[in-house]
KETI-657034 format. One record per residue: residue in three letters; x, y, z of N, C-alpha, C, O in turn. Coordinates in steps of 0.1 Angstrom, whole numbers, padded with zeros to 4 digits, always signed. Layout:
# KETI-657034
ALAXYZXYZXYZXYZ;...
END
This chain:
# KETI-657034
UNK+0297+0166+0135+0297+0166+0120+0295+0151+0116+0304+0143+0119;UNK+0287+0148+0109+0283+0133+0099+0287+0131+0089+0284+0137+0079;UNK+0302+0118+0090+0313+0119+0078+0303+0111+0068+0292+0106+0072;UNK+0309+0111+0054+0306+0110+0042+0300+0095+0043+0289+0093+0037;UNK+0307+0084+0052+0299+0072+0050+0287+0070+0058+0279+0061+0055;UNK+0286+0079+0068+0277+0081+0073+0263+0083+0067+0253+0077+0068;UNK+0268+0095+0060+0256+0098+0054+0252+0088+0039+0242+0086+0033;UNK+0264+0083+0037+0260+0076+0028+0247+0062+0033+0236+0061+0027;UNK+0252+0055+0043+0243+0047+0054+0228+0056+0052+0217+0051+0047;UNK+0230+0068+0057+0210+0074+0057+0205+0074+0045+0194+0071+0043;UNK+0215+0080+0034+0207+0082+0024+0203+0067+0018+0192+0066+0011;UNK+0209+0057+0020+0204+0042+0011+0192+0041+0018+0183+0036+0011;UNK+0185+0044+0037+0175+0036+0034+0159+0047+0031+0147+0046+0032;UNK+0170+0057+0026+0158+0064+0025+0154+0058+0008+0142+0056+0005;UNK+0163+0058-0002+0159+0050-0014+0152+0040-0013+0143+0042-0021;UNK+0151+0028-0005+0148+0019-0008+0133+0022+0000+0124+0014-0002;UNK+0131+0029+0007+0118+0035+0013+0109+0041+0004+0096+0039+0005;UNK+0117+0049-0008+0107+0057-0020+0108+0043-0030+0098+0038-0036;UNK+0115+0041-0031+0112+0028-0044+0100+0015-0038+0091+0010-0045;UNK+0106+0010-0020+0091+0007-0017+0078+0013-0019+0070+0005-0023;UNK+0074+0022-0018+0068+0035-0015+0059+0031-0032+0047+0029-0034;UNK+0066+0032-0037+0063+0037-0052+0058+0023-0061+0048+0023-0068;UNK+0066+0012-0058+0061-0005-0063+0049-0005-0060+0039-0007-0067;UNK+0051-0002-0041+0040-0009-0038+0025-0003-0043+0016-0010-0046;UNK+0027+0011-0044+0015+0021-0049+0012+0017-0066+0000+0015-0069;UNK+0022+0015-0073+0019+0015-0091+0012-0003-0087+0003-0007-0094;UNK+0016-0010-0077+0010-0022-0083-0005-0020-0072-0015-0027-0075;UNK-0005-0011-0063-0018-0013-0060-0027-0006-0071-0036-0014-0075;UNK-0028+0006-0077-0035+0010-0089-0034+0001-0100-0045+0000-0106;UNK-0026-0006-0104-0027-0014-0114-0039-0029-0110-0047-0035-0118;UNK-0037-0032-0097-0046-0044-0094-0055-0044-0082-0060-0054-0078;UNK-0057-0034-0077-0066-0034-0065-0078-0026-0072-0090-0028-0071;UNK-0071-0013-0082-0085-0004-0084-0095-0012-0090-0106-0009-0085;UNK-0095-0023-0099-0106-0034-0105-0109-0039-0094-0121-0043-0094;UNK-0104-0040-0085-0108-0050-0074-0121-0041-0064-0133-0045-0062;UNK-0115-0028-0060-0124-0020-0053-0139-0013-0065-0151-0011-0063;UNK-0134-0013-0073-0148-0014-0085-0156-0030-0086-0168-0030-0089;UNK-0151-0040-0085-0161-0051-0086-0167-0050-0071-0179-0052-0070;UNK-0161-0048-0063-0167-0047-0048-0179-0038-0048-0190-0042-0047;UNK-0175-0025-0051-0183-0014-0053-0199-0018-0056-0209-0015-0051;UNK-0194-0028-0072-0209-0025-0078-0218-0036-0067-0214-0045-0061;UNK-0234-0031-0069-0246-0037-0067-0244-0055-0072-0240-0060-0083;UNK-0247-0059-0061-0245-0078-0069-0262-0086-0068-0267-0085-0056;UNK-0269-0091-0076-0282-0093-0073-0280-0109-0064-0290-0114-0058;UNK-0267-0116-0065-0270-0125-0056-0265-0125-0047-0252-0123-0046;UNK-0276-0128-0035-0269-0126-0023-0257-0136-0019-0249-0131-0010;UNK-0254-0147-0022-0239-0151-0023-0231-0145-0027-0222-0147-0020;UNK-0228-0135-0037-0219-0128-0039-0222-0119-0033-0210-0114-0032;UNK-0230-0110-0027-0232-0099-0021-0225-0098-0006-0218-0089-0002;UNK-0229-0115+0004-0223-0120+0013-0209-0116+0013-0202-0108+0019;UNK-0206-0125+0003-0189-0129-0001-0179-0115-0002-0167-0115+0000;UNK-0187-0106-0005-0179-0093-0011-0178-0083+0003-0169-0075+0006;UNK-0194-0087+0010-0190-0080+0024-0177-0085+0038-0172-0079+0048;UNK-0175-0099+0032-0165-0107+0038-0154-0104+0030-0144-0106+0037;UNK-0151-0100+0019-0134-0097+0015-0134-0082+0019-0123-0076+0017;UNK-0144-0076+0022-0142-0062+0027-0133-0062+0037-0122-0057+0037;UNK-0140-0072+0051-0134-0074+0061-0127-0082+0059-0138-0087+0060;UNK-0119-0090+0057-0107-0093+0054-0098-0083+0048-0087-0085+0053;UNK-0097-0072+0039-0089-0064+0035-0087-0059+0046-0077-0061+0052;UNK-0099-0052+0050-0095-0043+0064-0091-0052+0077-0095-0047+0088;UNK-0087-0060+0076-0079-0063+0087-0066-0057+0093-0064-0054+0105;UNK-0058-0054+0085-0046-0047+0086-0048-0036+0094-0038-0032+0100;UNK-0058-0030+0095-0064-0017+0104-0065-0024+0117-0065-0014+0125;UNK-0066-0032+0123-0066-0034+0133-0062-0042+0141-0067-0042+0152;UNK-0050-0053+0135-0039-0057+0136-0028-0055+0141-0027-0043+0137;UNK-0019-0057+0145-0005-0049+0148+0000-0053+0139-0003-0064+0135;UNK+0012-0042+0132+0015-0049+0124+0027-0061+0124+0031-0067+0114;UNK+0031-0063+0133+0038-0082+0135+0030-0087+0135+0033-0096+0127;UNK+0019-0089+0139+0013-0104+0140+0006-0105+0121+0002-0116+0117;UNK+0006-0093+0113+0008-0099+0101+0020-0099+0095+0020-0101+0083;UNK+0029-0097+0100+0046-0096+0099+0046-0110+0097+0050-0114+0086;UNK+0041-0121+0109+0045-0131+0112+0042-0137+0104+0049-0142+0096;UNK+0029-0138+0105+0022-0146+0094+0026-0146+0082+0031-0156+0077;UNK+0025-0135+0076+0036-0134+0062+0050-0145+0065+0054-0156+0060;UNK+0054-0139+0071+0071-0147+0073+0071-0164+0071+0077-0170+0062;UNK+0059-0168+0082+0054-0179+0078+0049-0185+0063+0052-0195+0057;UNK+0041-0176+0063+0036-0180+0046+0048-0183+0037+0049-0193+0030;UNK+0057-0171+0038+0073-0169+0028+0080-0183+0035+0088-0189+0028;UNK+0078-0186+0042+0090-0193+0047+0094-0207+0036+0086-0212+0027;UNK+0103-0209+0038+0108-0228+0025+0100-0239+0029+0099-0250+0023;UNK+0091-0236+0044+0085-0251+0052+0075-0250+0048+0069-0261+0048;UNK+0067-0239+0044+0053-0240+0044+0044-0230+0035+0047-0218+0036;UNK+0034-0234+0028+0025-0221+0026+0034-0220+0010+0041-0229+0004;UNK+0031-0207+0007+0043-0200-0010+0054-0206-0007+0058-0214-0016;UNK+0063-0205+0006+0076-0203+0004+0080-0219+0001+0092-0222+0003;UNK+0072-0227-0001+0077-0244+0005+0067-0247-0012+0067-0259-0014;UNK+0060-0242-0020+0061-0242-0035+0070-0236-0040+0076-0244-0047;UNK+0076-0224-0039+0086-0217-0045+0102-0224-0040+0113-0219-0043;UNK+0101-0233-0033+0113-0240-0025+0117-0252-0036+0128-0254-0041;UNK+0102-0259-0036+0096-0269-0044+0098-0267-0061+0098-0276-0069;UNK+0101-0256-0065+0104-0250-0081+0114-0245-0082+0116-0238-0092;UNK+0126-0246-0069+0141-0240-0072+0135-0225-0076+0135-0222-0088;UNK+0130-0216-0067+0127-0206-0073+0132-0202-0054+0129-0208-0044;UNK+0138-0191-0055+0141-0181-0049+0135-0179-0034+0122-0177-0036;UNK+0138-0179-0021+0127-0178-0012+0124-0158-0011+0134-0150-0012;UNK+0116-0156-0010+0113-0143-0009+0115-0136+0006+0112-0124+0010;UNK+0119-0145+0011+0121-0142+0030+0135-0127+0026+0140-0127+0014;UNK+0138-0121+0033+0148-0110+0034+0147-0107+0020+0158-0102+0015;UNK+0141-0108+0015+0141-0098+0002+0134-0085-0002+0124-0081+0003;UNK+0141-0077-0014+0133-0065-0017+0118-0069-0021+0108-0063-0018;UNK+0119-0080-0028+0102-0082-0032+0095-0091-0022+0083-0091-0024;UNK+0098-0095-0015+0093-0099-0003+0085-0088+0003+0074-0086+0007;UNK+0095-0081+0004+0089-0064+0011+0079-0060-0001+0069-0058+0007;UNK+0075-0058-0010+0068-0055-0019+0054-0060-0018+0044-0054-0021;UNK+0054-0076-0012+0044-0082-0009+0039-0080+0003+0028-0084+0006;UNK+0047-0075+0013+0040-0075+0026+0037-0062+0025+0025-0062+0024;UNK+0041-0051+0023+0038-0037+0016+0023-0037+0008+0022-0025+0004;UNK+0016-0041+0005+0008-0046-0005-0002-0049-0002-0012-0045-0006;UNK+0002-0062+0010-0013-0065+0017-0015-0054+0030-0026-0050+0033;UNK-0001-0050+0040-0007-0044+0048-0014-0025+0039-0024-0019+0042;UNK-0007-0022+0031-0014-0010+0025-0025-0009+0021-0032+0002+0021;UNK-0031-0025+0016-0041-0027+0008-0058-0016+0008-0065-0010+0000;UNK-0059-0019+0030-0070-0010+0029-0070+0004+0027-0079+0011+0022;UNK-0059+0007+0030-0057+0023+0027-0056+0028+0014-0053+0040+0012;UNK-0058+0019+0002-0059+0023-0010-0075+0015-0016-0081+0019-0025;UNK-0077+0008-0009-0090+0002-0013-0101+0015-0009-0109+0020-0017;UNK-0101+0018+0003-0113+0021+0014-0116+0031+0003-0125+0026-0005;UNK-0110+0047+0001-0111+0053-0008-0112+0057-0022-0114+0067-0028;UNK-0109+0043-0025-0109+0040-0040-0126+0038-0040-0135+0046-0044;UNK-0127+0029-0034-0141+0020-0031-0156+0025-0026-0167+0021-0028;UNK-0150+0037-0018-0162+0046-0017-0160+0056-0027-0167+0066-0023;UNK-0154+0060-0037-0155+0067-0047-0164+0057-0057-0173+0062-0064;UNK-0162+0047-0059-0169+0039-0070-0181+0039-0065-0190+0038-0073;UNK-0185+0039-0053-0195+0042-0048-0205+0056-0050-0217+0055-0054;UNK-0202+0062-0048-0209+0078-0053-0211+0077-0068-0221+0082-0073;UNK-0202+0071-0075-0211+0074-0089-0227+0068-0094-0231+0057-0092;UNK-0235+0078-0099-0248+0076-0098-0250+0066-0105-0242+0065-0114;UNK-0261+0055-0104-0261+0042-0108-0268+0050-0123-0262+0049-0134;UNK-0278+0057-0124-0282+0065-0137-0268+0063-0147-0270+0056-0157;UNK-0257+0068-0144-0244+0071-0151-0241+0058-0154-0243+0056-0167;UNK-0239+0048-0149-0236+0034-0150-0247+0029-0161-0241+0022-0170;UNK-0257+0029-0161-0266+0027-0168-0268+0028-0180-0271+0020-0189;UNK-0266+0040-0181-0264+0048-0191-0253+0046-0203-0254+0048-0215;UNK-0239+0040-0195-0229+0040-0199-0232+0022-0204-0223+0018-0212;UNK-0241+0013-0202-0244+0003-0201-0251+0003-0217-0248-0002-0228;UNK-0261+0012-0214-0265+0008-0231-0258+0016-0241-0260+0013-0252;UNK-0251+0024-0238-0237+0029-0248-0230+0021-0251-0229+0017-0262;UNK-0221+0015-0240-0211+0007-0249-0218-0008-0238-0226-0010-0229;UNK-0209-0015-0247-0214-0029-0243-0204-0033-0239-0207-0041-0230;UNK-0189-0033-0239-0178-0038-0236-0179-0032-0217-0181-0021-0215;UNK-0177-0042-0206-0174-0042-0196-0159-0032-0194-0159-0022-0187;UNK-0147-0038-0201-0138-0031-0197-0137-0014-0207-0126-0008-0208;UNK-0146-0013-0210-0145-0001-0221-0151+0004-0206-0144+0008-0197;UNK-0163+0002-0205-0172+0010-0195-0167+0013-0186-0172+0023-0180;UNK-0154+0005-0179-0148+0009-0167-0140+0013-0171-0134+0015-0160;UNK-0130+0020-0181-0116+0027-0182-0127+0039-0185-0124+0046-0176;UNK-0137+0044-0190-0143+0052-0200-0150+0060-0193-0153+0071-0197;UNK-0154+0052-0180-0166+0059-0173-0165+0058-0158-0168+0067-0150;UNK-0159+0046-0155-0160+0042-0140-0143+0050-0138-0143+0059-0129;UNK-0134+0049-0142-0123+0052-0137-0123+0074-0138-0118+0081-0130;UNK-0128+0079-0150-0128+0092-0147-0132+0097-0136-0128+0107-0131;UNK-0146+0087-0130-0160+0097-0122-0150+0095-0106-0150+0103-0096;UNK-0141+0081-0106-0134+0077-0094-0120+0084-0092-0113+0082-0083;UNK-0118+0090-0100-0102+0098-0104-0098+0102-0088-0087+0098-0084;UNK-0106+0111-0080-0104+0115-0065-0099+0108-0060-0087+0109-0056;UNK-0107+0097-0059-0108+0085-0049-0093+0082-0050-0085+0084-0041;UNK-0087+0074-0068-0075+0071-0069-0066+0077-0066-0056+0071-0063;UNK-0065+0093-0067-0055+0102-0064-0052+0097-0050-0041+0092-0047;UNK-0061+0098-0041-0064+0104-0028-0056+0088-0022-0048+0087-0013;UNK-0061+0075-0030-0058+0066-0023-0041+0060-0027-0035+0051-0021;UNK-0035+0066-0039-0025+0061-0038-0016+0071-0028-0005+0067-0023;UNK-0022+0083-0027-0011+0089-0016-0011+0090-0004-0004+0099+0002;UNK-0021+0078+0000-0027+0077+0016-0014+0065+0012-0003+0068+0015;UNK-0017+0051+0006-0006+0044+0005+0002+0044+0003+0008+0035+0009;UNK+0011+0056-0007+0025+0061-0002+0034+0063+0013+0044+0058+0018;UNK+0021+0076+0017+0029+0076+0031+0024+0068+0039+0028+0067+0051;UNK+0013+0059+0033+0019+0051+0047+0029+0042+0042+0037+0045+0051;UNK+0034+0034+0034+0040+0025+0034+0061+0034+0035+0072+0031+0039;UNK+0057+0042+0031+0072+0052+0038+0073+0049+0053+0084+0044+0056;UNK+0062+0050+0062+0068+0050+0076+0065+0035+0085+0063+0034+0097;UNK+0065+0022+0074+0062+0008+0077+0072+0007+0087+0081+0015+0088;UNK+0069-0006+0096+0082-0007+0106+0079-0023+0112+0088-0031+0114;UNK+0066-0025+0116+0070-0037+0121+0068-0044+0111+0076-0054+0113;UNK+0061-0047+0097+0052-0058+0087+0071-0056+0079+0075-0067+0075;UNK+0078-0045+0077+0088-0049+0067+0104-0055+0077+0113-0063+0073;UNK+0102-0049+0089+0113-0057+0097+0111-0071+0098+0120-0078+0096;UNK+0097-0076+0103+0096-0090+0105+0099-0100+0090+0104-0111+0091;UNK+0096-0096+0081+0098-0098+0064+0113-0102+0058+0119-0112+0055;UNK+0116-0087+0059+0131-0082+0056+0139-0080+0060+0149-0078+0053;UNK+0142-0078+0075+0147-0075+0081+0157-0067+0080+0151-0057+0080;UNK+0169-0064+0079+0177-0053+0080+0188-0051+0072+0198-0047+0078;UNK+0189-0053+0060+0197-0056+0052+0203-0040+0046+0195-0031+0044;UNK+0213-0039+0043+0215-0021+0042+0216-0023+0022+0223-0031+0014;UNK+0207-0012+0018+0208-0015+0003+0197-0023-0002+0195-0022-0014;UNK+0190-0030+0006+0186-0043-0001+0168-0039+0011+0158-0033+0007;UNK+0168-0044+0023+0156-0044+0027+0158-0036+0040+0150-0042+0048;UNK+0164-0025+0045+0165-0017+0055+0163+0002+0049+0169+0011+0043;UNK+0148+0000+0054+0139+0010+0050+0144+0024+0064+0152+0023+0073;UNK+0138+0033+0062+0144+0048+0067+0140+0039+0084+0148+0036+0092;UNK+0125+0037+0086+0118+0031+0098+0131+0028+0104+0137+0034+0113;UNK+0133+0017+0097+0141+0003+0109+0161+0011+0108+0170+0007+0115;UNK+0163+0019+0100+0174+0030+0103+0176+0034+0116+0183+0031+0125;UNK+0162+0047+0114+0162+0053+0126+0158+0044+0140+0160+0049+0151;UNK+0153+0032+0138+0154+0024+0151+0167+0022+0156+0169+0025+0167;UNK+0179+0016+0144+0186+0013+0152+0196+0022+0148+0207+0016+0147;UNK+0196+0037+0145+0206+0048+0151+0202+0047+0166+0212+0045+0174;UNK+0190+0050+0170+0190+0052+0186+0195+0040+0193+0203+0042+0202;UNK+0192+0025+0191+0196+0017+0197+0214+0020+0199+0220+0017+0210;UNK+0219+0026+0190+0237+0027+0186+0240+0044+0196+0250+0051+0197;UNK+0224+0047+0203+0231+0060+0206+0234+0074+0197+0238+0085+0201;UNK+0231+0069+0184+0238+0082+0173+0226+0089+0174+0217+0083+0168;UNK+0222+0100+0180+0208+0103+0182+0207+0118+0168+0197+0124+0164;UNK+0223+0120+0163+0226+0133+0156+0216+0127+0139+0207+0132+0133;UNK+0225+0112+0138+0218+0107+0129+0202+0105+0128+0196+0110+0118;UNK+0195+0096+0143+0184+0094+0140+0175+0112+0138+0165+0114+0132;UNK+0182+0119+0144+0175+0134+0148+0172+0136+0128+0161+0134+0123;UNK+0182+0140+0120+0183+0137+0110+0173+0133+0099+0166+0140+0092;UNK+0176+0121+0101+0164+0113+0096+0148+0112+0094+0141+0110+0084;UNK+0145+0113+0109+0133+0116+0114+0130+0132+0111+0119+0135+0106;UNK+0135+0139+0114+0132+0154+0107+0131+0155+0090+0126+0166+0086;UNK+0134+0149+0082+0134+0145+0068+0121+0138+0068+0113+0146+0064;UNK+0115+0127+0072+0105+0119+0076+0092+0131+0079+0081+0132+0073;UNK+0095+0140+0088+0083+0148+0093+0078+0154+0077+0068+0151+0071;UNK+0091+0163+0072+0086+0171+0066+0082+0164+0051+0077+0172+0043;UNK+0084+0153+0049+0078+0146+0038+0067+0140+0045+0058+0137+0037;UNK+0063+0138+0057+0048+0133+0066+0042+0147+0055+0035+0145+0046;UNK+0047+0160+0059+0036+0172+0062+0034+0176+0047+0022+0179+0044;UNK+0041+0177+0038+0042+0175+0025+0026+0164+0018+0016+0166+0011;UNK+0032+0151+0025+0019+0143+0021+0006+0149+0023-0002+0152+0015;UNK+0006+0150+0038-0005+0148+0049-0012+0167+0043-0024+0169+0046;UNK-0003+0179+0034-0010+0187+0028-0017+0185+0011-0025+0192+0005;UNK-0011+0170+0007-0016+0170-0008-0026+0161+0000-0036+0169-0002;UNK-0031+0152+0006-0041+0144+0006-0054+0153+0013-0065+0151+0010;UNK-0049+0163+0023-0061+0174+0024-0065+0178+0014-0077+0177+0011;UNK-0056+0186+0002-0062+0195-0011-0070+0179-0017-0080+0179-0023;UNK-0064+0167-0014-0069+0161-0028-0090+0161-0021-0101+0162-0027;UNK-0088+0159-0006-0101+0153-0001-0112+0167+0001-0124+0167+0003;UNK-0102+0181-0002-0115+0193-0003-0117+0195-0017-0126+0203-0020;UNK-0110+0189-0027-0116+0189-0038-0122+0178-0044-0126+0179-0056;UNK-0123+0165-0037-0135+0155-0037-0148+0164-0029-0160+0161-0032;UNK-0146+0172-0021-0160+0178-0012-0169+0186-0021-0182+0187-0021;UNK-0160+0193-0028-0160+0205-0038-0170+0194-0046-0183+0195-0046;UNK-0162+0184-0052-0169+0180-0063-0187+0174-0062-0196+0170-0069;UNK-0184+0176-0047-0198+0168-0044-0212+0176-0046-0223+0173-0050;UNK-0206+0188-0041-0215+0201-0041-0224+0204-0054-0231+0214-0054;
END
């Protein structure tokens, strides 16, 4: 039987896993979706055409990375010696190392491609006709993208903030090397159930990770319906 503080212990890092979960997702739709729509569109010069095929690959690095060795790097970057953390050291401002928004920021860049990829090839399928069209109708750039470009991409966004959800629910090495383990504060469900088993409590990690599956299977059934009704729509 798992007394009361026990469970109190599982339930905190599962909060701070959906409030990760959730930052990191509202701030990727808020600032990545413009980002995967300027990528998207046709660029007539090939400097910018180059340039855009190169921040591709750069987003997608995280896919093939482990995630410590951008754990590290981040850490580095945050750190007071060097990089943000040694400006923000430099302005009496706060180091972001073991913090919740620390985690917010490494959450963010490692999620990034998993909310771009899909966003980005949705902005892609819309017919350049449509764009065009929507070009000599209105003249305002951001009218045309809230008005036209964001309805026709709606899939895409659904589909990519809840690829970004679960993943950033089951992070483990990019928010341990960051935040490390702080209970309340930056000790997510992941790095819990790591170290129930390290402690042997295997009733707890059993627990945990069974809560984890069935919100995996939960996701892993809304991002099927969302990707046969992008199929649907193609037809």
């Amino acid at each position: 039987m798992i007394d009361q503080s026990l469970m109190s212990d599982m339930l905190s890092p599962f909060w701070v896993s959906i409030k990760l979960a959730s930052i990191t997702t509202l701030c990727l739709l808020l600032f990545a979706t413009p980002v995967a729509y300027w990528l998207a569109k046709p660029s007539r010069r090939p400097r910018v055409a180059r340039f855009k095929v190169l921040l591709l690959g750069v987003i997608a690095m995280p896919l093939v990375l482990p995630p410590t060795v951008i754990g590290f790097y981040l850490l580095l970057l945050l750190s007071p010696n060097m990089g943000i953390g040694q400006w923000l050291s430099e302005h009496n401002i706060s180091s972001l190392i073991f913090t919740f928004e620390g985690l917010v920021i490494g959450s963010i860049i490692y999620s990034l491609p998993f909310y771009i990829q899909p966003v980005y090839a949705q902005f892609l399928r819309i017919p350049q006709s449509v764009m065009e069209v929507a070009h000599l109708l209105e003249p305002s750039r951001f009218r045309r993208f809230m008005r036209v470009a964001l309805p026709q991409a709606r899939v895409g966004i659904i589909l990519g903030g809840l690829i970004s959800f679960a993943h950033t629910i089951g992070e483990f090495g990019v928010v341990l090397m960051i935040g490390g383990s702080i209970s309340g504060e930056t000790k997510v469900v992941s790095i819990a159930i790591y170290e129930q088993v390290e402690a042997l409590n295997y009733e707890a990690a059993h627990m945990m990770s069974g809560i984890l599956i069935v919100v995996g299977v939960v996701m892993i059934t809304l991002i099927a319906s969302v990707s046969r009704m992008s199929q649907r729509s193609l037809r």
